[in-house]
C-alpha positions as CSV (number, residue, x, y, z in Angstrom):
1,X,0.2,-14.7,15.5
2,X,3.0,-12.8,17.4
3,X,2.4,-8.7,18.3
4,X,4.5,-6.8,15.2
5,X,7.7,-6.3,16.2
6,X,7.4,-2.4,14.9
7,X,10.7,-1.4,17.1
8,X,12.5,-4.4,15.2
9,X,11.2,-2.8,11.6
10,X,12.6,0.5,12.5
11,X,15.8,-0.9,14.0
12,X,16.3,-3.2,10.3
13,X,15.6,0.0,8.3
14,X,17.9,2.1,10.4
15,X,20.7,-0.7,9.5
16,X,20.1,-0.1,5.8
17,X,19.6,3.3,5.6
18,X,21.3,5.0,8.4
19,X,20.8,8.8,6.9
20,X,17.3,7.8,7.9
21,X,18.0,7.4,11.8
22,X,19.8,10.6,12.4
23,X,17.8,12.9,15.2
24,X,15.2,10.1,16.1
25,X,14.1,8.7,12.4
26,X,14.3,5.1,13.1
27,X,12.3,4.0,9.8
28,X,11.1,5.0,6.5
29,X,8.7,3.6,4.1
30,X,6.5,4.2,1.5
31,X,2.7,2.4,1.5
32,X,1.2,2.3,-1.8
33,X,-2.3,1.8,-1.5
34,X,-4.2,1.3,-5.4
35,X,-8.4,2.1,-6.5
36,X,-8.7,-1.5,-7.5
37,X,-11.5,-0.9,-10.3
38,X,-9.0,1.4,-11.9
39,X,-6.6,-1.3,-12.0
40,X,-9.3,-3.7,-13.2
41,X,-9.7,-1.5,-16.2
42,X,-6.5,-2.5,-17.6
43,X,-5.9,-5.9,-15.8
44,X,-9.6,-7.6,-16.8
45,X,-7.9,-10.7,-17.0
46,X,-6.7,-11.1,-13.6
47,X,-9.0,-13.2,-11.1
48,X,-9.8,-10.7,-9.0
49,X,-10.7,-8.5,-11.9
50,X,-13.1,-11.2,-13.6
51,X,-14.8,-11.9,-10.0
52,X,-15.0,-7.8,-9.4
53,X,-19.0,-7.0,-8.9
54,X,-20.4,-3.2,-7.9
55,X,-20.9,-3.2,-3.8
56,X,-18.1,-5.4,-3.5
57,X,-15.5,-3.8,-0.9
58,X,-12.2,-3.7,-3.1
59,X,-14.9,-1.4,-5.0
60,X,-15.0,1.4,-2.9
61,X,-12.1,1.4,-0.4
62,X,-8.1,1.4,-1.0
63,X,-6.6,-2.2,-1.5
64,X,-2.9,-2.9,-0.2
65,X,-0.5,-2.9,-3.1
66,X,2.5,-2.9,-0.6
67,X,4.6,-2.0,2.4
68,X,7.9,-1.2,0.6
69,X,10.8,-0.4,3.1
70,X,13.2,2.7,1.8
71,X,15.6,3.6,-0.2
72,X,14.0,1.7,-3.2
73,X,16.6,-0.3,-3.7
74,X,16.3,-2.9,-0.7
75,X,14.4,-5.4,-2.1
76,X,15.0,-9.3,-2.3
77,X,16.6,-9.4,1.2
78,X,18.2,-12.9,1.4
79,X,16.4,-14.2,-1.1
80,X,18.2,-16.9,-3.7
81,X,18.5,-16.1,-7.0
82,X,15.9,-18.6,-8.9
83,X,13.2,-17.2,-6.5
84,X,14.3,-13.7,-7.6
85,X,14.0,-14.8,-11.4
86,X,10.4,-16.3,-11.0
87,X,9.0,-13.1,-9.2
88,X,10.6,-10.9,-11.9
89,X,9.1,-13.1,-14.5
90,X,5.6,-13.0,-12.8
91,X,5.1,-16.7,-11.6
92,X,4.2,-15.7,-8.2
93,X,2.2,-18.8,-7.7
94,X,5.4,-20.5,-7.5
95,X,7.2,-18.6,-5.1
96,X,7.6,-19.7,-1.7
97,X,6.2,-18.1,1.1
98,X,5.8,-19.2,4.8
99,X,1.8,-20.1,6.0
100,X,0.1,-16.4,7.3
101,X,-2.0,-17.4,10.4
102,X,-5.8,-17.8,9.7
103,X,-7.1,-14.6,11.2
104,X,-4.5,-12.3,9.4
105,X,-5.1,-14.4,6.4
106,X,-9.1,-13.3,6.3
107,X,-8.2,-9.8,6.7
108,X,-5.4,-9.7,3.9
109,X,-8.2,-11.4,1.3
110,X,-10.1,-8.0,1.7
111,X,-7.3,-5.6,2.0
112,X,-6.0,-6.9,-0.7
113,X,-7.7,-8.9,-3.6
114,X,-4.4,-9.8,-5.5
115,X,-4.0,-12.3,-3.4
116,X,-6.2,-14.6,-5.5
117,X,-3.2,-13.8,-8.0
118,X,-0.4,-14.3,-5.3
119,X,0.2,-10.5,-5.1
120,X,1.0,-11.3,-1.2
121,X,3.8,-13.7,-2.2
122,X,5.4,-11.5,-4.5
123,X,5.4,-8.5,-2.0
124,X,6.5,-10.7,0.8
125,X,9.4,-11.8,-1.4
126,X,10.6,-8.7,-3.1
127,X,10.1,-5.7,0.2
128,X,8.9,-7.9,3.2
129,X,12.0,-9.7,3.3
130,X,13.9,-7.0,3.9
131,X,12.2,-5.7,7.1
132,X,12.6,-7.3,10.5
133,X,10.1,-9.8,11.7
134,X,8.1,-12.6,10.2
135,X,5.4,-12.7,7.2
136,X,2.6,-12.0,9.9
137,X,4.6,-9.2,10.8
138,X,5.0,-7.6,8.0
139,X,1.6,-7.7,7.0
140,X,0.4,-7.1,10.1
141,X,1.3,-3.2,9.8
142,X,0.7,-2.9,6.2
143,X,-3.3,-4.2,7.2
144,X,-3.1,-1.8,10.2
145,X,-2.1,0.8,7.7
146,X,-4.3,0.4,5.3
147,X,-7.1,-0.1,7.4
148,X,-6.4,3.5,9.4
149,X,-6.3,5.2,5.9
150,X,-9.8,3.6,5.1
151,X,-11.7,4.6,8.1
152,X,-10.5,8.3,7.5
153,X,-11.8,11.3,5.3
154,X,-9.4,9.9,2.7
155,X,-11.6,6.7,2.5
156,X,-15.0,8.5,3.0
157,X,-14.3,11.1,-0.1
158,X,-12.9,8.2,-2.4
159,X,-16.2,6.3,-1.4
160,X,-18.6,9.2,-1.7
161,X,-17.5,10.0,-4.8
162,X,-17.6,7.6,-7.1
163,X,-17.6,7.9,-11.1
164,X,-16.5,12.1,-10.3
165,X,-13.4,13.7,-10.9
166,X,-11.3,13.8,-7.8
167,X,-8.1,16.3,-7.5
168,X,-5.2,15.7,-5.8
169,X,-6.2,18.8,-3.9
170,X,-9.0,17.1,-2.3
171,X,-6.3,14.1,-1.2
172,X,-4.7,15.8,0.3
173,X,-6.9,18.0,2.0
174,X,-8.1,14.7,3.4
175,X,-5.3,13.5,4.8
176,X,-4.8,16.7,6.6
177,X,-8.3,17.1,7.9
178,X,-7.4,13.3,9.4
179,X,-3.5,12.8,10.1
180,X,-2.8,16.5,10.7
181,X,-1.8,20.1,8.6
182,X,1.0,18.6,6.3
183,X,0.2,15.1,6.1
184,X,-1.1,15.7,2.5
185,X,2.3,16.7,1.2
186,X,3.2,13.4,1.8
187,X,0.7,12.1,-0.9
188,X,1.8,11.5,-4.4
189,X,-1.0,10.5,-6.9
190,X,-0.6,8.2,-9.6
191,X,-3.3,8.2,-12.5
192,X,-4.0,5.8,-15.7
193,X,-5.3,6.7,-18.9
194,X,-8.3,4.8,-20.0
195,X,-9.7,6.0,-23.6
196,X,-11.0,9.7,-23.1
197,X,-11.1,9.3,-18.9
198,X,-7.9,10.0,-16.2
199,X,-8.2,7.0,-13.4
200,X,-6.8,7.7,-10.0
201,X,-4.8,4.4,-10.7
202,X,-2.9,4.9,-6.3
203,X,-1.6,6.9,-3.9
204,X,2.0,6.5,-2.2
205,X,2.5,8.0,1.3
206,X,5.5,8.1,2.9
207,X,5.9,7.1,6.4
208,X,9.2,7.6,8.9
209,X,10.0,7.5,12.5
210,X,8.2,4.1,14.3
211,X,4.9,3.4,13.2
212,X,2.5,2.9,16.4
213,X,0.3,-0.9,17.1
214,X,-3.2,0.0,15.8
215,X,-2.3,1.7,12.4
216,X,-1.7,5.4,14.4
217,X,0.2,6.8,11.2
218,X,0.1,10.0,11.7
219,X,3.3,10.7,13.1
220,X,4.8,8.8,10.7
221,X,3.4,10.9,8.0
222,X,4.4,14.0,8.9
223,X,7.6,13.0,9.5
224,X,8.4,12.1,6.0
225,X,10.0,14.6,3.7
226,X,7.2,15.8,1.3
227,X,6.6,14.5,-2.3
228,X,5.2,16.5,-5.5
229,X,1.8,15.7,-5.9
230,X,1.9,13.5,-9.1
231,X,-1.0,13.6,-11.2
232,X,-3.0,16.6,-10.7
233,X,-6.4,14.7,-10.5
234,X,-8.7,12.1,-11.9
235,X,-12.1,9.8,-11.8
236,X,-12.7,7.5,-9.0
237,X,-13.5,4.8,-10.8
238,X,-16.8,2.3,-10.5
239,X,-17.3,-1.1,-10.9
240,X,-17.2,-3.0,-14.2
241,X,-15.6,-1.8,-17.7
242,X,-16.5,2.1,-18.7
């Protein structure tokens, strides 16, 4: 696998989005990152979902929904239209997507346990395509990411507090105490009803400027316009149906 070509990233999002690249922004982004037993809740059919076990890490660290270059709209970069048409409809077992090497491969399988379902193909396709660089590339930074989010305060307090009620407060407290005063305003929180209980379903951050090799995103964060915070709070969901 090649180094990530992060100044190639910026460069294709200052293309699309020049407004973006004025005074020294080279590159924005938004990283969703989802509590996967939260999404097991409402997905218990998935693979991942039926194979989901307490102590299992997609249990009690962020998983990698995606890397989703901005504005919103830049999706399906090159992509032909049948491809386009079998992602929208779901089959994402059948959409092709070139070989990830083997070590970035074993990485992605814990960052991200869709990819039993092909999740990685159908991010690939719809955002991946439209950033610079290859599929190692691209996920690359999004594991570099997602990984830096995990080993800080934001990671330890959604892993420390399991089966509690969480604010959006606290996130973002977190992400200031690790990626400096402001980052949290960055956050948005997305929650899911289940019966009687409010899920923390993800979080968003946004992300501008270049991103740094080794997942150094702090930067990045604060130089993204702020957000509102979403949902004002919920449970950090365990293991297993509730």
């Amino acid at each position: 696998m090649k180094t990530p070509n992060l100044t190639g990233l910026a460069v294709a999002a200052c293309v699309f989005l020049p407004a973006a690249c004025s005074q020294g922004e080279d590159a924005a982004y938004v990283l969703a990152l989802s509590w996967q037993p939260a999404f097991c809740e409402r997905q218990a059919a998935k693979p991942e979902c039926r194979s989901q076990q307490d102590g299992r890490i997609d249990t009690r660290q962020w998983s990698l929904h995606g890397l989703w270059p901005q504005p919103g709209t830049r999706i399906y970069c090159g992509v032909e239209s049948a491809t386009i048409e079998a992602d929208k409809q779901g089959r994402w077992r059948d959409l092709p997507a070139p070989r990830i090497s083997e070590a970035l491969w074993r990485r992605l399988q814990v960052a991200m346990p869709g990819t039993v379902s092909s999740l990685h193909r159908h991010e690939w396709i719809k955002h991946g395509t439209c950033m610079d660089g290859d599929i190692d590339d691209y996920y690359a930074l999004s594991l570099d990411l997602v990984e830096a989010v995990n080993r800080s305060a934001v990671g330890r307090l959604a892993g420390e507090r399991l089966g509690q009620h969480v604010s959006v407060e606290e996130i973002r407290a977190a992400f200031d105490r690790s990626f400096g005063r402001g980052a949290g305003e960055r956050v948005r929180l997305a929650c899911d009803q289940d019966g009687d209980r409010r899920l923390i379903a993800e979080i968003t951050i946004g992300l501008a400027g270049k991103v740094g090799e080794g997942g150094d995103i702090a930067a990045a964060i604060l130089a993204a316009r702020p957000t509102d915070p979403g949902c004002p709070g919920g449970v950090i969901d365990e293991a297993g149906s509730q």
